[in-house]
C-alpha positions as CSV (number, residue, x, y, z in Angstrom):
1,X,115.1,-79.0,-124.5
2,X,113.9,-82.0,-126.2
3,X,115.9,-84.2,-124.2
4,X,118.0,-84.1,-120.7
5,X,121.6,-85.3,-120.3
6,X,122.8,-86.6,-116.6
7,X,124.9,-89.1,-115.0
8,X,124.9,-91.7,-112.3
9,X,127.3,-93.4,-111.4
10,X,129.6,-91.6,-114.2
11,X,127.3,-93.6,-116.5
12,X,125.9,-90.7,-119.0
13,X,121.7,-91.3,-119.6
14,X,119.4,-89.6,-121.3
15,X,115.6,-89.0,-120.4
16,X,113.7,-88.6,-123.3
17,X,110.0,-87.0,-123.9
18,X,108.5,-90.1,-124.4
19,X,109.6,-91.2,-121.2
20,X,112.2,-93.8,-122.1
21,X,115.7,-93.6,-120.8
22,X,118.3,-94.0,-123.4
23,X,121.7,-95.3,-122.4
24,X,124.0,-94.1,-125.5
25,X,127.2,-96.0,-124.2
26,X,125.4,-99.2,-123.9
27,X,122.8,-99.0,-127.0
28,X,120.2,-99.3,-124.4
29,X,116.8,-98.2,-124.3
30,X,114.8,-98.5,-121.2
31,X,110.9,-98.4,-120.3
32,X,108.5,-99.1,-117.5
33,X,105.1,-99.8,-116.5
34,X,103.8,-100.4,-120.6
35,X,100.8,-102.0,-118.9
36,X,100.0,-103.6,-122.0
37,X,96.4,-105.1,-121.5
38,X,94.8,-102.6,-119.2
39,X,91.3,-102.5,-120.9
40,X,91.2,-106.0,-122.1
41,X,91.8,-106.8,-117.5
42,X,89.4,-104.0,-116.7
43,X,86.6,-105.6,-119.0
44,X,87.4,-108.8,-117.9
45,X,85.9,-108.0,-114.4
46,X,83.7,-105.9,-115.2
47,X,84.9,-102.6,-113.8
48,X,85.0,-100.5,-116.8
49,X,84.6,-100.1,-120.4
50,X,87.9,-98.4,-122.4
51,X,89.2,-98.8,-126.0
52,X,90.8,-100.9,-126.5
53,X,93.6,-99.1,-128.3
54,X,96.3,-98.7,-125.2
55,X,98.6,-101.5,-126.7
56,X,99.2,-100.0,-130.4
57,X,99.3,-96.9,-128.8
58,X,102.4,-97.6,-126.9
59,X,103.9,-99.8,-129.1
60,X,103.8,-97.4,-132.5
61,X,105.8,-95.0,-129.5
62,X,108.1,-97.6,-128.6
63,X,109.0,-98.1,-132.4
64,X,109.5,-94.4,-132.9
65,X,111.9,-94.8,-130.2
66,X,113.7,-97.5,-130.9
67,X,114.3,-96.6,-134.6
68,X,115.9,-93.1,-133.7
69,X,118.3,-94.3,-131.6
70,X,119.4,-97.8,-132.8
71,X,119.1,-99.3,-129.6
72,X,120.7,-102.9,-129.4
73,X,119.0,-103.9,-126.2
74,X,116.0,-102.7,-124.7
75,X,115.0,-103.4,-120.9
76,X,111.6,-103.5,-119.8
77,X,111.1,-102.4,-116.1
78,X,108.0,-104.6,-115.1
79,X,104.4,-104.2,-115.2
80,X,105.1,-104.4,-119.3
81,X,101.2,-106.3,-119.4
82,X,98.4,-105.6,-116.5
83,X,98.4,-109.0,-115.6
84,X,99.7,-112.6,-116.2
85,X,96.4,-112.9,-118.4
86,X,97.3,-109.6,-120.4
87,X,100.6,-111.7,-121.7
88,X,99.1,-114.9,-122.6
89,X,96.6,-112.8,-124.8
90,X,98.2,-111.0,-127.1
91,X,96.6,-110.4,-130.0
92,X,98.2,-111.8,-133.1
93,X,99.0,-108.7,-134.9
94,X,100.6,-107.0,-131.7
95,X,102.8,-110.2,-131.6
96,X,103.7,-110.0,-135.1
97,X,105.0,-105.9,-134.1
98,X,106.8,-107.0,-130.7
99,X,108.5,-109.7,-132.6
100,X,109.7,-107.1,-135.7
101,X,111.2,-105.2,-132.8
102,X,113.1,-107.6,-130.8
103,X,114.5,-108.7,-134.1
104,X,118.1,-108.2,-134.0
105,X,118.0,-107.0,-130.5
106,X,119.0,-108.3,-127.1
107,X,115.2,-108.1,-125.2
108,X,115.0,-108.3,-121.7
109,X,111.5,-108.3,-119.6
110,X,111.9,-107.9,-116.1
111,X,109.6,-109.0,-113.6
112,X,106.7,-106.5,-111.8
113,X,104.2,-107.1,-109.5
114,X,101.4,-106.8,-112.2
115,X,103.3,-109.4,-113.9
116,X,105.6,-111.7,-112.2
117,X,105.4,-114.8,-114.1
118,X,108.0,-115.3,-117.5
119,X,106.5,-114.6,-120.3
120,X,106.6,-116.6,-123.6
121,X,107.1,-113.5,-126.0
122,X,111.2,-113.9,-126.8
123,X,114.0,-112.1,-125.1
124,X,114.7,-113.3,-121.5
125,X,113.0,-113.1,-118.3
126,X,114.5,-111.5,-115.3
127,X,113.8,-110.3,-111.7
128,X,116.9,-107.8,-111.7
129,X,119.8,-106.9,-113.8
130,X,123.2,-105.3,-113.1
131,X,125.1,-103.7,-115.7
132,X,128.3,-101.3,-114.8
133,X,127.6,-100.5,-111.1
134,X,123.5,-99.6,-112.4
135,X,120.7,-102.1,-110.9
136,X,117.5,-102.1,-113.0
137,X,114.5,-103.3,-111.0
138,X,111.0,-102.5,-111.0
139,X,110.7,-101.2,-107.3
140,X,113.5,-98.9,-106.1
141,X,114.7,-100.2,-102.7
142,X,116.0,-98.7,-99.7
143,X,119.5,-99.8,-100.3
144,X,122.7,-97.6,-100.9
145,X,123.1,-98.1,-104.7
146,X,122.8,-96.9,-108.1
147,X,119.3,-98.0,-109.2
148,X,117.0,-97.7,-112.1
149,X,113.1,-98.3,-111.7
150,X,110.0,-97.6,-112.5
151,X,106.3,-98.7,-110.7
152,X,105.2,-95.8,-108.8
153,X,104.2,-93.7,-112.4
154,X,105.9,-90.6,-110.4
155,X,103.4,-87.0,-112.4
156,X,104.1,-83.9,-111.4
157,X,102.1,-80.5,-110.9
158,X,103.3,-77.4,-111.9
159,X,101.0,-73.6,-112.0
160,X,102.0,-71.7,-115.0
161,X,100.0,-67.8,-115.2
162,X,97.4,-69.5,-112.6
163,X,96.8,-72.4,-115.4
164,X,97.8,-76.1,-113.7
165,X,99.5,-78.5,-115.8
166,X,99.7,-82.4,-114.6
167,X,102.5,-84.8,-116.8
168,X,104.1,-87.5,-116.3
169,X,108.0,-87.0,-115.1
170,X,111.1,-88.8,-114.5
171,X,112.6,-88.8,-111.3
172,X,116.7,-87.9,-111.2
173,X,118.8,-88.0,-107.5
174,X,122.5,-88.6,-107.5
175,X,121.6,-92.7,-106.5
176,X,118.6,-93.4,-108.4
177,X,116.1,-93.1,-111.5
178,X,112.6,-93.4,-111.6
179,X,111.0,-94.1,-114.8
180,X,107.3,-92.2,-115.6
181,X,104.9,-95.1,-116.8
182,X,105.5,-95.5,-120.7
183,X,102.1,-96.9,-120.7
184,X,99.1,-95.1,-122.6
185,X,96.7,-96.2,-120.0
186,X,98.3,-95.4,-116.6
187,X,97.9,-93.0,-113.9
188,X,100.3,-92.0,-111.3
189,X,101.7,-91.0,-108.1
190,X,102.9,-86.7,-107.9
191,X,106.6,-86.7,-107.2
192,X,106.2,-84.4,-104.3
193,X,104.3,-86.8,-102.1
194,X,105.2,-89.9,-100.0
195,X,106.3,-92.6,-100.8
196,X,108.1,-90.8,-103.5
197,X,109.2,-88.1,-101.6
198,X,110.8,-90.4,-99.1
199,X,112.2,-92.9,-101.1
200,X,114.1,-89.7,-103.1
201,X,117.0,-86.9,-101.8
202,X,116.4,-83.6,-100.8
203,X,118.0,-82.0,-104.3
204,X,116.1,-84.4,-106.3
205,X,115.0,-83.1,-109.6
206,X,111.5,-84.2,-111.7
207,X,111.9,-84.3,-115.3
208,X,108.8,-83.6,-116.9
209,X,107.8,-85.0,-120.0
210,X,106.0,-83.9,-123.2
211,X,107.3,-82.6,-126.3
212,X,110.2,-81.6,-124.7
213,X,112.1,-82.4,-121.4
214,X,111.6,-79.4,-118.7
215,X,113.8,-80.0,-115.0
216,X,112.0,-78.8,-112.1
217,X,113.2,-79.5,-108.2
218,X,110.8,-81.4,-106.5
219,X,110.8,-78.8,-103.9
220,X,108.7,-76.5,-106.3
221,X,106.1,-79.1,-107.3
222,X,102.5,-78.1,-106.5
């Protein structure tokens, strides 16, 4: 299936393959962990050498996303840029782009731990937002509620005719989301090990991404 319908809260979302989570009800769009900046931080101290292609990458996906299904707001779930640094340093091109797309729609970056400081890139700066009974944070807490987050970069293993496959994959329990990282450059965490395993229910299902959205219970991860 190329996408996956399921509710929290009686609030219908969508995971889609790109790993955004579309919100049809709201015209909402959500992403986490963009990490916009990762190679231009990583050569800044010296630790590694990558193109430095990660942002228009992400952002020519976000686009595609955003033109096919409308969206009138868009929520970023932290760690949108590596670092503070990352989002003082955009380069003037990629600012021109973000700009085009927040045109006409209600932007809202919320704070990670890569990135806690506000950002002077339009749209409006939050630590948390509530909207109908659904909390969108960065870090999923321990509480009793209806959340959506991203920051752990949840992947998943699966064996197919003794070949093993690694993507990333959303993570779906009757509380809680978590988001893959939308980010080109990212790694991640597999779903089936703590602190992911902990933090989600038993029946908890992993949505993996790719061309096309495949459910598999946690419980069968490699």
């Amino acid at each position: 299936m190329d996408c996956f319908k399921f509710s929290i809260s009686e609030n219908e979302l969508v995971a889609m393959p790109s790993g955004a989570l579309w919100w049809p009800a709201k015209s909402i769009l959500c992403v986490s962990d963009l990490h916009f900046g990762k190679s231009n931080r990583l050569a800044r101290m010296g630790q590694s050498w990558i193109p430095p292609y990660e942002n228009q990458d992400t952002l020519l996906r976000l686009e595609t996303d955003l033109d096919s299904t409308n969206a009138k707001k868009i929520i970023c779930l932290g760690d949108s840029f590596d670092d503070n640094e990352a989002s003082q340093s955009v380069p003037s091109d990629e600012l021109l782009w973000i700009t085009k797309m927040q045109a006409g729609r209600k932007w809202i970056w919320i704070s990670g731990n890569h990135d806690p400081s506000p950002k002077n890139l339009g749209g409006s700066f939050l630590n948390s937002l509530e909207i109908e009974k659904l909390n969108f944070q960065h870090i999923a807490s321990a509480e009793d509620r209806f959340e959506i987050s991203g920051h752990y970069h949840p992947k998943i293993r699966i064996i197919i005719k003794g070949q093993s496959f690694t993507k990333r994959c959303f993570l779906v329990d009757e509380n809680r989301v978590i988001l893959p990282a939308y980010g080109t450059y990212t790694g991640g965490l597999y779903c089936n090990r703590d602190p992911l395993r902990s933090i989600m229910q038993q029946k908890a299902i992993a949505l993996m991404t790719g061309k096309e959205i495949y459910p598999i219970p946690i419980s069968k991860a490699n």
